[in-house]
C-alpha positions, -999 to 999 in steps of 0.1 A, spaced: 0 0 0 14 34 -8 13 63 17 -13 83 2 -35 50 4 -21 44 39 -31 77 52 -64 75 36 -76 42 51 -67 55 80 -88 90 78 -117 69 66 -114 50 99 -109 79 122 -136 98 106 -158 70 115 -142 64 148 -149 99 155 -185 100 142 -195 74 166 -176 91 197 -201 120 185 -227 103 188 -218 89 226 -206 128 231 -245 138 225 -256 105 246 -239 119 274 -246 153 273 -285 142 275 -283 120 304 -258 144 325 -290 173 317 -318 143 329 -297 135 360 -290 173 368 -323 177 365 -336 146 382 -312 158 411 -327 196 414 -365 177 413 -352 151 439 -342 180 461 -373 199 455 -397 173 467 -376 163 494 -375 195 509 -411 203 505 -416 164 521 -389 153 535 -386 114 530 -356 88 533 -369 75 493 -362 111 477 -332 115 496 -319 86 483 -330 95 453 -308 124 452 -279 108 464 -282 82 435 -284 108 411 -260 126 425 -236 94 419 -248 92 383 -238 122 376 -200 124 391 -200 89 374 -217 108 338 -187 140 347 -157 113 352 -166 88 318 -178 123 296 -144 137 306 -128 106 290 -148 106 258 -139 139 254 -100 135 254 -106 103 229 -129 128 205 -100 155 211 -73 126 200 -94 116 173 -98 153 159 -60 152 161 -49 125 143 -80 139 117 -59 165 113 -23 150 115 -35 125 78 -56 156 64 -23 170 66 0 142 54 -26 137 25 -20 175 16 14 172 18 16 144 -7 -7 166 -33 22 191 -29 4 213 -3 29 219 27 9 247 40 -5 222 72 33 226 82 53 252 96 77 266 72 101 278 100 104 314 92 111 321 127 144 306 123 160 323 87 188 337 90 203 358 59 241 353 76 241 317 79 269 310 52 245 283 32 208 284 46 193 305 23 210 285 -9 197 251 5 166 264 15 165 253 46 138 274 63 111 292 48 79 279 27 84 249 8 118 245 27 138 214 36 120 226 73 85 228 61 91 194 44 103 173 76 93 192 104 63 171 122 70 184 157 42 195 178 59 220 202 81 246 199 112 232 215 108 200 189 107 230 160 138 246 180 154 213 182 148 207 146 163 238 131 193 239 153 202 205 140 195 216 101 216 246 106 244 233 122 254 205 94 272 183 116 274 152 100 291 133 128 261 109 139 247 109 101 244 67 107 229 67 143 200 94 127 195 73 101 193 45 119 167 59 142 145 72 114 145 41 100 127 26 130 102 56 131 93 47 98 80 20 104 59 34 139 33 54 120 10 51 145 27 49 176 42 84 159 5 99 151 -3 94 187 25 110 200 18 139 176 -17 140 185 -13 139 221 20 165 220 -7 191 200 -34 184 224 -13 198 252 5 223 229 -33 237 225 -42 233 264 -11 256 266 -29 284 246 -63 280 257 
């Protein structure tokens, strides 16, 4: 299979994965409103006539709903992920039509004195950069164009070798991706 058919099975998937996480997202929204409301009825009545039954009541809905809060919270962080790794392929898809715009192009980092980055194009828009920077955060994009700029080819075998075995990791590396830009955006927020 070749990558643009890789990372379109895999976008087909996640869109579905994440249509049904939706679906569970509404689900739970509509039973945390029925127990919220359940519990403001249940402590109502129970005021007005006090009883053990609608006291319990209460206190059962009550647990519902922490219970509702704690599993909601979780779907939510797996239709965040999802959304990610949406847009991580939607991305890589673009990227093998020739669109690199999903990607940062490193501008941040040119420098006109730097005796051969501007000849080898290694920062700006469709720059070496833009074309294999996949980092998240801005100490991986940091990291990234330190190493581009510097030239050092000392340890050219020992990268090679490590990007050999990421290779072959796409999804353990999508995850990472996703879950890095998930906190890169709580950071904002």
């Amino acid at each position: 299979m070749n990558p643009q058919e890789n990372y379109q099975a895999i976008l087909v998937q996640l869109k579905k994965e994440h249509k049904e996480l939706k679906k569970s997202d509404d689900l739970y929204v509509f039973i945390r409103l029925i127990t919220g409301i359940a519990m403001v009825v249940c402590v109502f009545f129970a005021l007005m006539y006090p009883s053990l039954i609608l006291w319990m009541a209460f206190f059962s809905s009550l647990v519902l709903f922490v219970i509702m809060v704690v599993k909601h919270g979780r779907l939510r962080y797996r239709l965040r992920h999802t959304k990610a790794l949406i847009r991580i392929n939607q991305g890589e898809l673009a990227y093998l039509d020739g669109d690199f715009s999903a990607f940062d192009a490193g501008n941040q980092f040119r420098d006109p004195s730097h005796l051969f980055a501007e000849d080898l194009d290694l920062f700006g828009d469709r720059s070496l950069f833009q074309r294999v920077n996949r980092s998240s955060t801005q100490k991986g994009r940091e990291k990234l164009a330190k190493e581009l700029a510097a030239n050092d080819f000392s340890e050219v075998e020992f990268k090679q070798t490590g990007i050999h075995e990421l290779s072959e990791m796409l999804h353990w590396r999508q995850n990472v991706l996703a879950l890095s830009a998930q906190l890169d955006d709580q950071k904002t927020e």
